[in-house]
OpenMM code with the backbone's topology and positions (N, CA, C; nanometers):
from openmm import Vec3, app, unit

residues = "UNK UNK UNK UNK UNK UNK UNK UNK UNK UNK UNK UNK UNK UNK UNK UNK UNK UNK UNK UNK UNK UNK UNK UNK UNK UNK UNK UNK UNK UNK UNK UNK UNK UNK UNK UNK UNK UNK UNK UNK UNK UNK UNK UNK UNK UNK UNK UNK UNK UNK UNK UNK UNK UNK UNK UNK UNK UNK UNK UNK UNK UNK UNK UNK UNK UNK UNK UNK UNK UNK UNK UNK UNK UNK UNK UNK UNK UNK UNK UNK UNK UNK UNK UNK UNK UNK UNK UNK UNK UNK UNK UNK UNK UNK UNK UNK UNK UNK UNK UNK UNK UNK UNK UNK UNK UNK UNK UNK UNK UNK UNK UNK UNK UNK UNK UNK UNK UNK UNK UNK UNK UNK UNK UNK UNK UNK UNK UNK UNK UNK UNK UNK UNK UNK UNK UNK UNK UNK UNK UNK UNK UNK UNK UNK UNK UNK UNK UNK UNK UNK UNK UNK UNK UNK UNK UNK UNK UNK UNK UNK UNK UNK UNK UNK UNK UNK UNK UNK UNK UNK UNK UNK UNK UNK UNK".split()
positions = [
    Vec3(1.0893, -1.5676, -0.6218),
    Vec3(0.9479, -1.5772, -0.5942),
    Vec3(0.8895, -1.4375, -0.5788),
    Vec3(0.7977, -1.4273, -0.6320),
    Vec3(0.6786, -1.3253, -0.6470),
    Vec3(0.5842, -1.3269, -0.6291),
    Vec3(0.5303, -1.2406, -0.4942),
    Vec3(0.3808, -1.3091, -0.4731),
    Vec3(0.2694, -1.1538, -0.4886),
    Vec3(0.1910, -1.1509, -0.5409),
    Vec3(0.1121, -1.0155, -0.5845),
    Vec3(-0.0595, -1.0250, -0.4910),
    Vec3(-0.0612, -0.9110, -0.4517),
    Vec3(-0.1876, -0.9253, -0.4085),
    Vec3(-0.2783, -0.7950, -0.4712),
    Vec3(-0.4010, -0.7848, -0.4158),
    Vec3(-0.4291, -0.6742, -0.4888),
    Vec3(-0.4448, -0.5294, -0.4957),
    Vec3(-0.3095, -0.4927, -0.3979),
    Vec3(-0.2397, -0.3848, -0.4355),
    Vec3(-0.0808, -0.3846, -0.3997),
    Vec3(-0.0343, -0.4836, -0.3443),
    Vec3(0.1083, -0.4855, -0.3244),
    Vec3(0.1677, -0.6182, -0.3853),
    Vec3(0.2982, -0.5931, -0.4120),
    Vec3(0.4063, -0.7014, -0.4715),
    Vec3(0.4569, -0.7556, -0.3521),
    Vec3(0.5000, -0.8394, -0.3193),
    Vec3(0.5889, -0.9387, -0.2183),
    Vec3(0.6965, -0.9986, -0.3259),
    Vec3(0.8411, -0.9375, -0.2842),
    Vec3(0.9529, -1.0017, -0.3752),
    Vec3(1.0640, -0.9833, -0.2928),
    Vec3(1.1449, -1.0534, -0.2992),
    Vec3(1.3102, -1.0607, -0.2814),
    Vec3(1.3732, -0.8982, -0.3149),
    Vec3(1.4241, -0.8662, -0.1714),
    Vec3(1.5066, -0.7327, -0.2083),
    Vec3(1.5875, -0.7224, -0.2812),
    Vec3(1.6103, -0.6171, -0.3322),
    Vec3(1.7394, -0.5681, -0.4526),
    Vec3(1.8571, -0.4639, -0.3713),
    Vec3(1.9511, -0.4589, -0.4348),
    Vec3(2.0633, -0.4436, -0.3822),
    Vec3(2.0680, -0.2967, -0.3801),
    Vec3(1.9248, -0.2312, -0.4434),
    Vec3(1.8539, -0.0880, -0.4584),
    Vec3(1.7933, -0.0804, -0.3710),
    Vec3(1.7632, -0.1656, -0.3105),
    Vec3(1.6144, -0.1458, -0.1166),
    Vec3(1.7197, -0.0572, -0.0467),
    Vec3(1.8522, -0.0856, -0.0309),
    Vec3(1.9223, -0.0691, 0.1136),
    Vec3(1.8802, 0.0724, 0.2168),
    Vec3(1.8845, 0.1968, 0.0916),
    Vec3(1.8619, 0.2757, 0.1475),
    Vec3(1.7437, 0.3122, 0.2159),
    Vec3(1.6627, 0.2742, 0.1330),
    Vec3(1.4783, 0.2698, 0.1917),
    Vec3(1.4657, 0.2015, 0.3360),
    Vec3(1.5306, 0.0574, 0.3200),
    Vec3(1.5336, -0.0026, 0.4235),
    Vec3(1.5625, 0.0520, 0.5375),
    Vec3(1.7171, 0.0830, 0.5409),
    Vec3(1.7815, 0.2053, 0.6306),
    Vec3(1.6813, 0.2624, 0.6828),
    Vec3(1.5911, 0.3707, 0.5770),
    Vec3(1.5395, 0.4943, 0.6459),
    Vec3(1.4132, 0.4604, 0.7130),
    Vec3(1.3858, 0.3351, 0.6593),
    Vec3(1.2303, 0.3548, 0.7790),
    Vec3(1.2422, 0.2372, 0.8606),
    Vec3(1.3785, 0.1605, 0.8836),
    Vec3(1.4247, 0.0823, 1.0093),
    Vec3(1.5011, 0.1804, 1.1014),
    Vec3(1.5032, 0.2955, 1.0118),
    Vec3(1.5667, 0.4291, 1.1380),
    Vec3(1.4939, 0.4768, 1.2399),
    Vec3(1.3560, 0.4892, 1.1930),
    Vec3(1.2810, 0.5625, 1.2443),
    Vec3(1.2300, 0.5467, 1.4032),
    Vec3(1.2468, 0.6337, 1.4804),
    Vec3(1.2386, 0.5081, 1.6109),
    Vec3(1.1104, 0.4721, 1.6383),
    Vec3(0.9915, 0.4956, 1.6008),
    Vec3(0.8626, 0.4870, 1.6200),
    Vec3(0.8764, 0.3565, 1.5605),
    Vec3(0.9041, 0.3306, 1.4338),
    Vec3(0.8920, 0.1655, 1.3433),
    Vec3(0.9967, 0.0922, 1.4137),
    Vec3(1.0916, 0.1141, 1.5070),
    Vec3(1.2035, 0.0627, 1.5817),
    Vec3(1.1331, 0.0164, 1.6991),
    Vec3(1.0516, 0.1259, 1.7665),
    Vec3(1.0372, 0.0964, 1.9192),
    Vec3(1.0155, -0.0398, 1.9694),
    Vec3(0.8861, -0.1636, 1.9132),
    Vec3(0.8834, -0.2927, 1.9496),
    Vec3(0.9636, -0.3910, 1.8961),
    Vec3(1.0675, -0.3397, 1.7827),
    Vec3(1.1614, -0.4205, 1.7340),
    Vec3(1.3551, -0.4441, 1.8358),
    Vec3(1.3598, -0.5490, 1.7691),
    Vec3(1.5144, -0.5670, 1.8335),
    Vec3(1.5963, -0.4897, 1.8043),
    Vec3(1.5915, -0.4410, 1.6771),
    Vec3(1.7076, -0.3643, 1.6023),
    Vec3(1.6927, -0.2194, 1.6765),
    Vec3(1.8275, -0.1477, 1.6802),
    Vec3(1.8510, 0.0025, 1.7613),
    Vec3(1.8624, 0.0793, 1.6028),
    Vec3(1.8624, 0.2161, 1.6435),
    Vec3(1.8125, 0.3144, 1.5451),
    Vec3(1.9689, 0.4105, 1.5781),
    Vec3(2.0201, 0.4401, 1.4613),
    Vec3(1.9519, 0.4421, 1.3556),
    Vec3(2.0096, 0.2911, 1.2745),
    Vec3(1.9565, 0.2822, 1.1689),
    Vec3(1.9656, 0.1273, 1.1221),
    Vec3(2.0717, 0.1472, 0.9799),
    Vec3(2.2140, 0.1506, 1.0165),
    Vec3(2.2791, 0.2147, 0.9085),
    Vec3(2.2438, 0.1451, 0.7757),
    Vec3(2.2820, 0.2159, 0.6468),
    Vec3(2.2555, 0.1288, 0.5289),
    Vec3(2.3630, 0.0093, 0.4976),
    Vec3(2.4825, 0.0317, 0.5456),
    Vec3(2.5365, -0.0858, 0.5582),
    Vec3(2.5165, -0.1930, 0.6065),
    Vec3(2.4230, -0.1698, 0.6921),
    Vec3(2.3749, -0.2956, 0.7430),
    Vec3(2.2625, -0.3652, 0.6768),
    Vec3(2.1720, -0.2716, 0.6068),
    Vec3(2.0559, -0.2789, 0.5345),
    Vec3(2.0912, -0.3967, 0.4145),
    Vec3(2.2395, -0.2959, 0.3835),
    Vec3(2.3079, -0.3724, 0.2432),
    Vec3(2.3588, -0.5164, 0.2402),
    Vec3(2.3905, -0.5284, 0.3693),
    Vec3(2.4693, -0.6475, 0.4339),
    Vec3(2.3380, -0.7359, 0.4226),
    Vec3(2.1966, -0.7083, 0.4769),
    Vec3(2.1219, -0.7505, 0.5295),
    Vec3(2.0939, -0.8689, 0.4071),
    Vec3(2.0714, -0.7275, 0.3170),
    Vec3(1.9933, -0.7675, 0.1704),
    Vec3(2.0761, -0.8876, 0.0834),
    Vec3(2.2401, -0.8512, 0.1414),
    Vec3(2.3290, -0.9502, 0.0682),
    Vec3(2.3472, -1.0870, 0.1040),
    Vec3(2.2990, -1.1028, 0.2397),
    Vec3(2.2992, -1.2266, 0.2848),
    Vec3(2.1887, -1.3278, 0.2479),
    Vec3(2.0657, -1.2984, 0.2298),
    Vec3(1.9319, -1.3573, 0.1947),
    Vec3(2.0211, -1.4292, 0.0369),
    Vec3(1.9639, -1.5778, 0.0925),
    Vec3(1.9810, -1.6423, -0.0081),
    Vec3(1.8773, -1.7529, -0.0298),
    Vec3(1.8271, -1.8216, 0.0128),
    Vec3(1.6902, -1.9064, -0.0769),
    Vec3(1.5951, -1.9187, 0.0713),
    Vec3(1.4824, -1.8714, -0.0146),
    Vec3(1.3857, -1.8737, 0.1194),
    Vec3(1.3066, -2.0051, 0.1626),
    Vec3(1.3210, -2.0773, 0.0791),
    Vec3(1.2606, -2.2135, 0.1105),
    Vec3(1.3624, -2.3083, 0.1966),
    Vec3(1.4838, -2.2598, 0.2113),
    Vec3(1.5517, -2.3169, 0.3029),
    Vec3(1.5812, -2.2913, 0.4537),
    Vec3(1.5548, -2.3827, 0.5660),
    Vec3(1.5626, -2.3361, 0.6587),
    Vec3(1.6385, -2.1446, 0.7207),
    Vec3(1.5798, -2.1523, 0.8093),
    Vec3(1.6549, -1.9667, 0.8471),
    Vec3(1.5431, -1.8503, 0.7822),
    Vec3(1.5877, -1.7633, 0.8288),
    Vec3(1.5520, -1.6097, 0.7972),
    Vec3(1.5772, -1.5760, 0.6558),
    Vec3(1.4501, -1.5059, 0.6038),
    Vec3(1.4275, -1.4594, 0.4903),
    Vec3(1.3418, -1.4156, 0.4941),
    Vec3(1.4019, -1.2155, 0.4353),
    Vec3(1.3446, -1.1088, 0.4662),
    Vec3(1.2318, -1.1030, 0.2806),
    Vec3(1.1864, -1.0690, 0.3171),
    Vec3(1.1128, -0.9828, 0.1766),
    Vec3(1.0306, -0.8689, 0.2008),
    Vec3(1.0336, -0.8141, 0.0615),
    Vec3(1.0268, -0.6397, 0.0545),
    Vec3(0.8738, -0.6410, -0.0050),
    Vec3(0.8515, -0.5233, 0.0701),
    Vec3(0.6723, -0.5086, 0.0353),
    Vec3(0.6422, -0.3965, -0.0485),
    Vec3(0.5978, -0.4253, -0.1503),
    Vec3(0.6139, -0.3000, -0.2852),
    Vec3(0.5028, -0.2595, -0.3467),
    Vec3(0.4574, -0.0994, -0.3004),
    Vec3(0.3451, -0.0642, -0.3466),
    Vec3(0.4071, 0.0046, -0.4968),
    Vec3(0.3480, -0.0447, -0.6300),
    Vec3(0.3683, 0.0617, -0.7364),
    Vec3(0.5439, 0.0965, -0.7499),
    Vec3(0.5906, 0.0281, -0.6834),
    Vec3(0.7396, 0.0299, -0.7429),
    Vec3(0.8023, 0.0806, -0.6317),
    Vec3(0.7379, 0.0669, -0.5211),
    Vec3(0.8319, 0.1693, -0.3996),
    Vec3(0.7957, 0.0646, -0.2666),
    Vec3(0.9377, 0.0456, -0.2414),
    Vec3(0.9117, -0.0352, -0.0988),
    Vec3(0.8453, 0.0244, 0.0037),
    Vec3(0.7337, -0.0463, 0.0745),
    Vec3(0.7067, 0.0112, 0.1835),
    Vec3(0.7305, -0.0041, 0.3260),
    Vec3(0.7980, -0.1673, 0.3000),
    Vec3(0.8100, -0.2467, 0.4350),
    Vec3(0.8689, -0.3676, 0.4231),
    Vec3(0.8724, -0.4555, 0.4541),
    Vec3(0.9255, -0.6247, 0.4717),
    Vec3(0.8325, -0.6600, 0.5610),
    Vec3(0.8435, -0.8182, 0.4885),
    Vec3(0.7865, -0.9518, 0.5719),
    Vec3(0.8758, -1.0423, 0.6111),
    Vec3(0.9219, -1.1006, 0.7683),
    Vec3(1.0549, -1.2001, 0.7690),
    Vec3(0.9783, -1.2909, 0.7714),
    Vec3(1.0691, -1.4756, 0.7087),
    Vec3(1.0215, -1.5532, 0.7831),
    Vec3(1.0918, -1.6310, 0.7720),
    Vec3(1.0875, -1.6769, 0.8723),
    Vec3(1.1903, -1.8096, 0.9895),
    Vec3(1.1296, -1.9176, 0.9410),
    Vec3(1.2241, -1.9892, 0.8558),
    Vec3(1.1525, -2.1626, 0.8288),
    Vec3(1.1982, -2.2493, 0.9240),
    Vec3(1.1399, -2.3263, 1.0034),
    Vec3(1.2055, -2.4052, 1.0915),
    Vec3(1.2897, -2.5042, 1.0096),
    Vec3(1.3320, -2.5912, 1.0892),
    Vec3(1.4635, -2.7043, 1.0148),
    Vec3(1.3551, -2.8047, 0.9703),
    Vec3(1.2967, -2.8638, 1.0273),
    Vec3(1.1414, -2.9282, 0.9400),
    Vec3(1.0714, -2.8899, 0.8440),
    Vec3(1.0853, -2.8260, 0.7529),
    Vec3(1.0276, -2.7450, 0.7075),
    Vec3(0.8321, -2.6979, 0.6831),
    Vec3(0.8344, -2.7794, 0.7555),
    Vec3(0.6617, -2.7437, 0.7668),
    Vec3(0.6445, -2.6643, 0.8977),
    Vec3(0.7043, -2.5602, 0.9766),
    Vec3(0.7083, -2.4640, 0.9957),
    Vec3(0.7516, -2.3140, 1.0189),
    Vec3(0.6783, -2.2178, 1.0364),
    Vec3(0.7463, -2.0770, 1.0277),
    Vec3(0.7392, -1.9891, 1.0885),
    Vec3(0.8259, -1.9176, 1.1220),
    Vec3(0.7739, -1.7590, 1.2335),
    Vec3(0.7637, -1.6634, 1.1517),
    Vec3(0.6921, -1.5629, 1.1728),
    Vec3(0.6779, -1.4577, 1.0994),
    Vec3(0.7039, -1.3376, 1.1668),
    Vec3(0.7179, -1.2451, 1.0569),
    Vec3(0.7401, -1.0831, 1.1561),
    Vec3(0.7730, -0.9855, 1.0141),
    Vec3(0.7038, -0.8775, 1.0453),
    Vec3(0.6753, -0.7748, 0.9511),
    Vec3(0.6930, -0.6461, 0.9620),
    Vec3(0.7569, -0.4973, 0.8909),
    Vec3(0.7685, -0.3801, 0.9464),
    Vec3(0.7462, -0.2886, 0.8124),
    Vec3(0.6428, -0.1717, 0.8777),
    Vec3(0.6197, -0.1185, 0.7273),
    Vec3(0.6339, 0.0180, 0.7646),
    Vec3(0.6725, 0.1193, 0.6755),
    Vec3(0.7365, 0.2381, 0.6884),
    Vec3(0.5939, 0.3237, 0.7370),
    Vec3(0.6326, 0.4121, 0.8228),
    Vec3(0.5445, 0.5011, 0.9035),
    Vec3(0.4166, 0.5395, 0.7802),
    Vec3(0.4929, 0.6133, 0.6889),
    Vec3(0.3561, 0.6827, 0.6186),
    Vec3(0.3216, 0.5709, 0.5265),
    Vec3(0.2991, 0.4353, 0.5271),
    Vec3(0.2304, 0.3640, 0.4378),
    Vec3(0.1136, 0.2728, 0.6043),
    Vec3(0.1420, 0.3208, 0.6925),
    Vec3(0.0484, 0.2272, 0.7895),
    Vec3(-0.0740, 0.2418, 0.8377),
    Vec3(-0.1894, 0.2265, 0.8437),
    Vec3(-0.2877, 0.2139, 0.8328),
    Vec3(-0.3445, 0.2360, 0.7332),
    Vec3(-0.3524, 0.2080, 0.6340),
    Vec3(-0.4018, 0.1710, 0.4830),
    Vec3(-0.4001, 0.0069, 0.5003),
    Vec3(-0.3978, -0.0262, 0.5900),
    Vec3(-0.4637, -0.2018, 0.5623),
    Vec3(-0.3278, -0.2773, 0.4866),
    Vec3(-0.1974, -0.2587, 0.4600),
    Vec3(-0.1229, -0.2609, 0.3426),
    Vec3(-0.0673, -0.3659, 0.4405),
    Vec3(0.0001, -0.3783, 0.5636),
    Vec3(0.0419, -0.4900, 0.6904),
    Vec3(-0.0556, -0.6148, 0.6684),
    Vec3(-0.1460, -0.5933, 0.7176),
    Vec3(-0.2614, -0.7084, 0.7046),
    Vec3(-0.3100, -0.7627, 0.5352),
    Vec3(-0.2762, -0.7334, 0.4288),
    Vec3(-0.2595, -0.7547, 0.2798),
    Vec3(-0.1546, -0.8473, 0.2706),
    Vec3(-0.0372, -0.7850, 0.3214),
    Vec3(0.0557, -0.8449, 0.3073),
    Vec3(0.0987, -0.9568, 0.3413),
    Vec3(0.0612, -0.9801, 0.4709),
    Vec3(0.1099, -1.0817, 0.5441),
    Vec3(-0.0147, -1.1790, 0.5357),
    Vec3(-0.1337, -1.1515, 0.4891),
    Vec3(-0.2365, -1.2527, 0.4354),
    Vec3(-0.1938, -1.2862, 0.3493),
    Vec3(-0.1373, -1.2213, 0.2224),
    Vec3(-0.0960, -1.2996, 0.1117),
    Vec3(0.0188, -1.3654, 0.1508),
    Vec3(0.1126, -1.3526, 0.2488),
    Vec3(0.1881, -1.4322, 0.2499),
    Vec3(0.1865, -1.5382, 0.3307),
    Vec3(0.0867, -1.5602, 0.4212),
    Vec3(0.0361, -1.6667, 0.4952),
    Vec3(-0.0340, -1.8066, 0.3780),
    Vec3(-0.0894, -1.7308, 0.2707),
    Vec3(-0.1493, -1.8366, 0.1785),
    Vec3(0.0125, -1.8741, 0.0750),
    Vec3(0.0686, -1.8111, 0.0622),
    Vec3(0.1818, -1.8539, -0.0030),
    Vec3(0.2104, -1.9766, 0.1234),
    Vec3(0.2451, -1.9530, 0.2428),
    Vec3(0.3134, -2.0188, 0.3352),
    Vec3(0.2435, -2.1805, 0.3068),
    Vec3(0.0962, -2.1413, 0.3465),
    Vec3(0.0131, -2.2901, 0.3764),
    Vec3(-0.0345, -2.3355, 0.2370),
    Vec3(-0.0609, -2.2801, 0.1512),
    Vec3(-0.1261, -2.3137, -0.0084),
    Vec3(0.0336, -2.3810, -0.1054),
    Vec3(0.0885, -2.2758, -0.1141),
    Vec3(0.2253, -2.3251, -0.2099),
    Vec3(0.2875, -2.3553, -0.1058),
    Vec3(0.3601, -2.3765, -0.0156),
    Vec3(0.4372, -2.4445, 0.0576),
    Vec3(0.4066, -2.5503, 0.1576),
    Vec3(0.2897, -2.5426, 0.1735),
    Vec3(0.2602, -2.6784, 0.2315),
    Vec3(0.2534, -2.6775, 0.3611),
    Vec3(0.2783, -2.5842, 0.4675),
    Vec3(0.3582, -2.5232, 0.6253),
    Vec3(0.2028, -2.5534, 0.6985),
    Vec3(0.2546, -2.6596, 0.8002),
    Vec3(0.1600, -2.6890, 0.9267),
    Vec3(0.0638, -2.5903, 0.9960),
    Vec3(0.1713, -2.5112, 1.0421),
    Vec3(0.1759, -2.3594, 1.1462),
    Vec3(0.2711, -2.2687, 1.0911),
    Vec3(0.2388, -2.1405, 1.1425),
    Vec3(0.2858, -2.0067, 1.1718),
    Vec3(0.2837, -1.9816, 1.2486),
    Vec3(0.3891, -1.9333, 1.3029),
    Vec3(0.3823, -1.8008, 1.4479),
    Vec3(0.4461, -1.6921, 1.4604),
    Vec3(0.4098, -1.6176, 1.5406),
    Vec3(0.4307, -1.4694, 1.5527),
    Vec3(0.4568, -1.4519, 1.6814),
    Vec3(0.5305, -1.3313, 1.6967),
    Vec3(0.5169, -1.2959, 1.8262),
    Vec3(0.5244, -1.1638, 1.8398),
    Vec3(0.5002, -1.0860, 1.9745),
    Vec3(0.5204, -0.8709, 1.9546),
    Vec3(0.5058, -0.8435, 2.1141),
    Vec3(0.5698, -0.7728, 2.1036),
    Vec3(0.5677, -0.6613, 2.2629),
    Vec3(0.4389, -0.6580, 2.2576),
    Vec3(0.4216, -0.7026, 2.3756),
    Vec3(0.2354, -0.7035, 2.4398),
    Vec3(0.1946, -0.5763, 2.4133),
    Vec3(0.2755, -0.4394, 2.4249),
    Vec3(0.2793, -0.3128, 2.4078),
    Vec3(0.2071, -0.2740, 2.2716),
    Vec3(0.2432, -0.3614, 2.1682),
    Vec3(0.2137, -0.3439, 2.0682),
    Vec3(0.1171, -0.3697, 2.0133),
    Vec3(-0.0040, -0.2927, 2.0270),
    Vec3(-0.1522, -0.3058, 2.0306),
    Vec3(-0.2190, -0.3336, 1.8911),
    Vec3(-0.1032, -0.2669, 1.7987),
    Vec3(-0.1968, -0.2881, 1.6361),
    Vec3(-0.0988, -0.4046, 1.5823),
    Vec3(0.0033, -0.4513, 1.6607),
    Vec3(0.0533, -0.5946, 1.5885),
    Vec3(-0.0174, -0.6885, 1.6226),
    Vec3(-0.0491, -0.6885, 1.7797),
    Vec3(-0.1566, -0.8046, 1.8262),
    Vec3(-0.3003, -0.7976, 1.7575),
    Vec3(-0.3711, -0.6436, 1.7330),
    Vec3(-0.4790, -0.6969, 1.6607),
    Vec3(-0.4718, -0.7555, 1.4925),
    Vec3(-0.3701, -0.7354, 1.4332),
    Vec3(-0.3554, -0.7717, 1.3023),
    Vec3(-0.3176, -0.9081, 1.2911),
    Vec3(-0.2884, -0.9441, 1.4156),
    Vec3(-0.2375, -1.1278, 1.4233),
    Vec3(-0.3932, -1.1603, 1.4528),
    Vec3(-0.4702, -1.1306, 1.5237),
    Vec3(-0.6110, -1.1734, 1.5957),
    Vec3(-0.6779, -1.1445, 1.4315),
    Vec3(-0.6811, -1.0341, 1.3515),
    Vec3(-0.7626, -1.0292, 1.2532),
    Vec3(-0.7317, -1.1766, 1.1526),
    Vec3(-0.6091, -1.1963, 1.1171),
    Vec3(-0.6094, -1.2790, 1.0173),
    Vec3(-0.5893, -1.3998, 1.1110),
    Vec3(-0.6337, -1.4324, 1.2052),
    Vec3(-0.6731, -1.4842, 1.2283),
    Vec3(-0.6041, -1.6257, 1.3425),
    Vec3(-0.5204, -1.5727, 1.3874),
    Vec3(-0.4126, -1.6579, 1.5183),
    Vec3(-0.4667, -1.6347, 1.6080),
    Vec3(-0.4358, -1.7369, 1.6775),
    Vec3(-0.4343, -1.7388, 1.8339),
    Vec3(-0.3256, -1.6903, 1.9227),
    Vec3(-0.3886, -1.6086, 1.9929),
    Vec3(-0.2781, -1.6357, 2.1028),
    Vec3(-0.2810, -1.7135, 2.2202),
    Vec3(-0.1845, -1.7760, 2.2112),
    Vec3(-0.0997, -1.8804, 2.2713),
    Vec3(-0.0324, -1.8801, 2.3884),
    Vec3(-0.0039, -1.7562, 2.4535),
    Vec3(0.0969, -1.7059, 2.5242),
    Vec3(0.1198, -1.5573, 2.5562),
    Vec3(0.1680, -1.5496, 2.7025),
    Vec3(0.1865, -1.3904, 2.7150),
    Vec3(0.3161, -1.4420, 2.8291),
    Vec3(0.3936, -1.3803, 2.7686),
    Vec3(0.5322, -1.4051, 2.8550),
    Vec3(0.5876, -1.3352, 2.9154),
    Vec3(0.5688, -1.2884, 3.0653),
    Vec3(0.6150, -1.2149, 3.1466),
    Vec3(0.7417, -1.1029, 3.1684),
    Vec3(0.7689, -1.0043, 3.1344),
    Vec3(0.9517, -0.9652, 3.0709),
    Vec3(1.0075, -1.0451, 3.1047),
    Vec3(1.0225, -1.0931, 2.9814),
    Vec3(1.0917, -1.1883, 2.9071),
    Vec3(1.1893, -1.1658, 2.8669),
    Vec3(1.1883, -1.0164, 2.7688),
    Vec3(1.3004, -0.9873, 2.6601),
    Vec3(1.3423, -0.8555, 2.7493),
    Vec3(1.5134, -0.8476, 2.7253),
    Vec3(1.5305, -0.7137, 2.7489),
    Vec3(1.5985, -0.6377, 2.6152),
    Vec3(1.4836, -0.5298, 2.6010),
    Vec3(1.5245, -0.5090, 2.4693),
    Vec3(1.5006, -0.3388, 2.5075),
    Vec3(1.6458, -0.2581, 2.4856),
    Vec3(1.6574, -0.1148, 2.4458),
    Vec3(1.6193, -0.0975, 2.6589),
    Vec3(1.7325, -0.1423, 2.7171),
    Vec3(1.6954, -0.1177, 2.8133),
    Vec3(1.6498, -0.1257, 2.9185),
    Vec3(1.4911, -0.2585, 2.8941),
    Vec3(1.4230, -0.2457, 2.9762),
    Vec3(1.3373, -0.3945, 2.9519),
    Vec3(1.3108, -0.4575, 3.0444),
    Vec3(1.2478, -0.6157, 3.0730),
    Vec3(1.0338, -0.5925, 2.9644),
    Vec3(1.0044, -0.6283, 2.8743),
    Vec3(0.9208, -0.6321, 2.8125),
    Vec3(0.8800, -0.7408, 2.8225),
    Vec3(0.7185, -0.7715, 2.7782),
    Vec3(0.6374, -0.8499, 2.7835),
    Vec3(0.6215, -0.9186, 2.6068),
    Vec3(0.6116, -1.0615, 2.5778),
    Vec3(0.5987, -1.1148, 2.4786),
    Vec3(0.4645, -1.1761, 2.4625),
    Vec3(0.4074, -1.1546, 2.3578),
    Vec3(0.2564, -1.2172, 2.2674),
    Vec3(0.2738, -1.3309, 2.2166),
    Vec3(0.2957, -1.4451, 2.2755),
    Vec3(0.2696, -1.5540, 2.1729),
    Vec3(0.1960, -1.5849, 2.0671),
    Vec3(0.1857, -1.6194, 1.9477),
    Vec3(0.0897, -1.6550, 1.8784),
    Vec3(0.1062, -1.7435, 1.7587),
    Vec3(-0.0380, -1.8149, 1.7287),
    Vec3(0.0159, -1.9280, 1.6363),
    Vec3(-0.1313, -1.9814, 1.5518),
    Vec3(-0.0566, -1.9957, 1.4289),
    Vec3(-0.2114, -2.0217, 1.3309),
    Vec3(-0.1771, -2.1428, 1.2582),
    Vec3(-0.2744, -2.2125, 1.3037),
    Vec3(-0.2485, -2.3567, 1.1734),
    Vec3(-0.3219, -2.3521, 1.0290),
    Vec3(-0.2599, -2.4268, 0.9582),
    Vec3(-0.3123, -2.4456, 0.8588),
    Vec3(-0.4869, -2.4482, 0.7972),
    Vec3(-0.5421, -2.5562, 0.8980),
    Vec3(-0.6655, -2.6058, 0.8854),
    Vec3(-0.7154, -2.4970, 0.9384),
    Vec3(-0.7040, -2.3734, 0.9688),
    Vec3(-0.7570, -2.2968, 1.0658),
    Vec3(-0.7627, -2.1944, 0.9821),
    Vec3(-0.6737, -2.1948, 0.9026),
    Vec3(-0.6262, -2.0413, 0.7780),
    Vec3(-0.7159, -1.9839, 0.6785),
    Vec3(-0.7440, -1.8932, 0.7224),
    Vec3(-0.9053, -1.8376, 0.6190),
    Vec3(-0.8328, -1.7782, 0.4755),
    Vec3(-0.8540, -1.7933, 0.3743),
    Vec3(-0.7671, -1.7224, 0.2777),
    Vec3(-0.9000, -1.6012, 0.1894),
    Vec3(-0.9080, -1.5131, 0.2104),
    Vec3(-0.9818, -1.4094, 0.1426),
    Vec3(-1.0228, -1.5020, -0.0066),
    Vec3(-1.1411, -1.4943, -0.0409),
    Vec3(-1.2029, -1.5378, -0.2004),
    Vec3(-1.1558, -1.4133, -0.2985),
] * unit.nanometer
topology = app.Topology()
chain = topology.addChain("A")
for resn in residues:
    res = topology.addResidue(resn, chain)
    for name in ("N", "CA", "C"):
        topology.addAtom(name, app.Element.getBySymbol(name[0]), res)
């Protein structure tokens, strides 16, 4: 699956991402509200990429966000065992972020989700900390749902979680 918007590709990684992946899941700034610790070897990247096997089937499935032939980031998403729903979660390399290229992406892939797949809801979630993930969930248009008290202990230290969740009937898709 290939989903194009109008300036980035959304596709299934190649066994050529690993290193890219690696280097800007290294970075600890693109690390800090994530689970994963830094640095993010490429073996693992490689491992990562080798395991993804059909995304319409329940579980995790990563995809690679491609400006002009060069990854910039990934979109995950969690199909529940029902399959009419999904979690989402997204990470895009330092020097491609704020160019709007996060919020492109994950709009086009929200209309893939509810248009071609048929999916009830979406949800998301981010370190309350994380001020431009929560407004990019509020722009396209979720609710939040939830603020969960440290909750997670992640890299250390008890953090706060963003619930959030967008239905279908609710889903604005750009004309």
């Amino acid at each position: 699956m290939i989903l194009i918007s109008a300036r980035l590709t959304i596709r299934p990684f190649r066994a050529q991402d690993a290193q890219t992946l690696a280097d800007y899941r290294s970075d600890p700034d693109v690390a800090r509200y994530q689970g994963w610790s830094t640095p993010f070897p490429v073996d693992a990247a490689a491992r990562m990429i080798a395991e993804m096997t059909d995304p319409a089937e329940p579980g995790w499935f990563q995809y690679a966000v491609d400006l002009d032939g060069t990854l910039i980031g990934d979109i995950g998403v969690n199909t529940h065992e029902n399959l009419m729903q999904a979690d989402i979660a997204y990470t895009l390399a330092p020097a491609h972020q704020g160019h709007g290229y996060a919020t492109e992406a994950v709009q086009r892939m929200l209309r893939h989700l509810f248009t071609d797949r048929g999916l009830h809801r979406v949800s998301a979630e981010c370190d309350a900390r994380n001020e431009r993930s929560a407004k990019l969930l509020a722009r396209l248009g979720f609710r939040q749902e939830g603020h969960r008290v440290e909750h997670s202990w992640i890299k250390g230290e008890w953090t706060d979680d963003l619930l959030f969740g967008l239905l279908a009937k609710d889903f604005r898709s750009p004309s």
